[in-house]
Structures are given as C-alpha cells and as structure tokens.
C-alpha positions as CSV (number, residue, x, y, z in Angstrom):
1,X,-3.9,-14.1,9.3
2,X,-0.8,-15.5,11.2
3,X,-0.1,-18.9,10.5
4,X,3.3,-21.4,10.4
5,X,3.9,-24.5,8.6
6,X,5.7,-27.6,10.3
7,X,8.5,-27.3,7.3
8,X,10.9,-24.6,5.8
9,X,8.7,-22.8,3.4
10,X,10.3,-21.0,-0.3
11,X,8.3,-18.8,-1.9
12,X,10.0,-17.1,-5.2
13,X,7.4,-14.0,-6.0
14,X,6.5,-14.2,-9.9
15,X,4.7,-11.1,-10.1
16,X,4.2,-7.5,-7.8
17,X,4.8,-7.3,-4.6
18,X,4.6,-9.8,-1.5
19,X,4.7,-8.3,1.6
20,X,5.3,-10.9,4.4
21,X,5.5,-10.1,8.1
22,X,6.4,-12.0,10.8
23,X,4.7,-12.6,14.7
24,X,1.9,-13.9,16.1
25,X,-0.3,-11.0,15.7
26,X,-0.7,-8.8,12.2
27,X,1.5,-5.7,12.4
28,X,1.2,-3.8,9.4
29,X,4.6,-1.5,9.7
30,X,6.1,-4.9,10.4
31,X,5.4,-5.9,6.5
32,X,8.4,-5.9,4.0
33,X,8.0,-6.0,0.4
34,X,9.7,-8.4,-1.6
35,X,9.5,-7.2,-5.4
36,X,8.8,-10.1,-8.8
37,X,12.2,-12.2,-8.6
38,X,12.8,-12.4,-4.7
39,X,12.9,-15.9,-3.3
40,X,11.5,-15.6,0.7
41,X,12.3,-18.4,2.4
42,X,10.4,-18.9,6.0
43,X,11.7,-21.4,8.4
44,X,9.5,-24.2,9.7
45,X,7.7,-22.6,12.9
46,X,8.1,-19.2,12.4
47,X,4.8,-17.4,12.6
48,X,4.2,-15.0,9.5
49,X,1.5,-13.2,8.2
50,X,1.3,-11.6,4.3
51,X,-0.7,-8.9,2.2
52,X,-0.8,-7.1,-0.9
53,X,-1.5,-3.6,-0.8
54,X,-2.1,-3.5,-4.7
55,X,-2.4,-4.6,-8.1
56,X,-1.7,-8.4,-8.8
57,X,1.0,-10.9,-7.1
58,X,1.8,-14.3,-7.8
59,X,4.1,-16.2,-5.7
60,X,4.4,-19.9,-5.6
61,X,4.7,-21.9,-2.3
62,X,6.9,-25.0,-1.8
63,X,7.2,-27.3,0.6
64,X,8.7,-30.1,1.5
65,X,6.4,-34.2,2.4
66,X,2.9,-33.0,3.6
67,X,2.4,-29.4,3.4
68,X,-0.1,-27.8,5.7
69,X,-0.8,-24.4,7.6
70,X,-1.8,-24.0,11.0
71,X,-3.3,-20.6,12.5
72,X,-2.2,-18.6,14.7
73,X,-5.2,-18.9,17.5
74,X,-6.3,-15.0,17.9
C-alpha cells in the first residue's frame, strides 16, 4: 500500500529481494529490485510502495526522532 514517512527513510536489505516502488498508486512494472546488501534510501515525503515476489527478505528500517507511516488515502 502507498505510504510516506515525515523523515528520510534507509533501509539496507539483509536478505532476498526488496522491491520498492514509488507513487501514489501501486504500479507493479514500476517495482525495482534491490538484491541482500543494497542500502535504499527514501526521502521524507516521497510516496512508495514495496513487495516481495518470493522467498524471504529482511530489510531493516531506520528513521530518524518519531518514526511513523502515513497512507496514501485510495
């Protein structure tokens, strides 16, 4: 589902494949993958949107102060 977040956002990717988009609507063919050992950094505002198409992914998600996610209304 889109969302943003009111800071930057870095995500390194421990294990698979993330695949982030970004808009306000999800757009599969706009997905990119980004493999175990890419850092994907989002900047505060930006609407985005992510899936995995298979097998397991870790990422971790950092954030700056008070870290929250707002939705994209549909």
């Amino acid at each position: 589902m889109p969302h943003t977040h009111p800071q930057d956002e870095l995500v390194p990717v421990i294990k698979g494949i993330c695949y982030l988009g970004e808009g306000t609507k999800f757009d599969a063919t706009k997905l990119k993958g980004y493999p175990a050992g890419s850092f994907i950094l989002i900047p505060a505002g930006v609407p985005h949107f992510v899936a995995v198409k298979d097998g397991t992914v870790i990422v971790e998600v950092n954030g700056n102060g008070k870290f929250h996610t707002d939705y994209v209304e549909r």
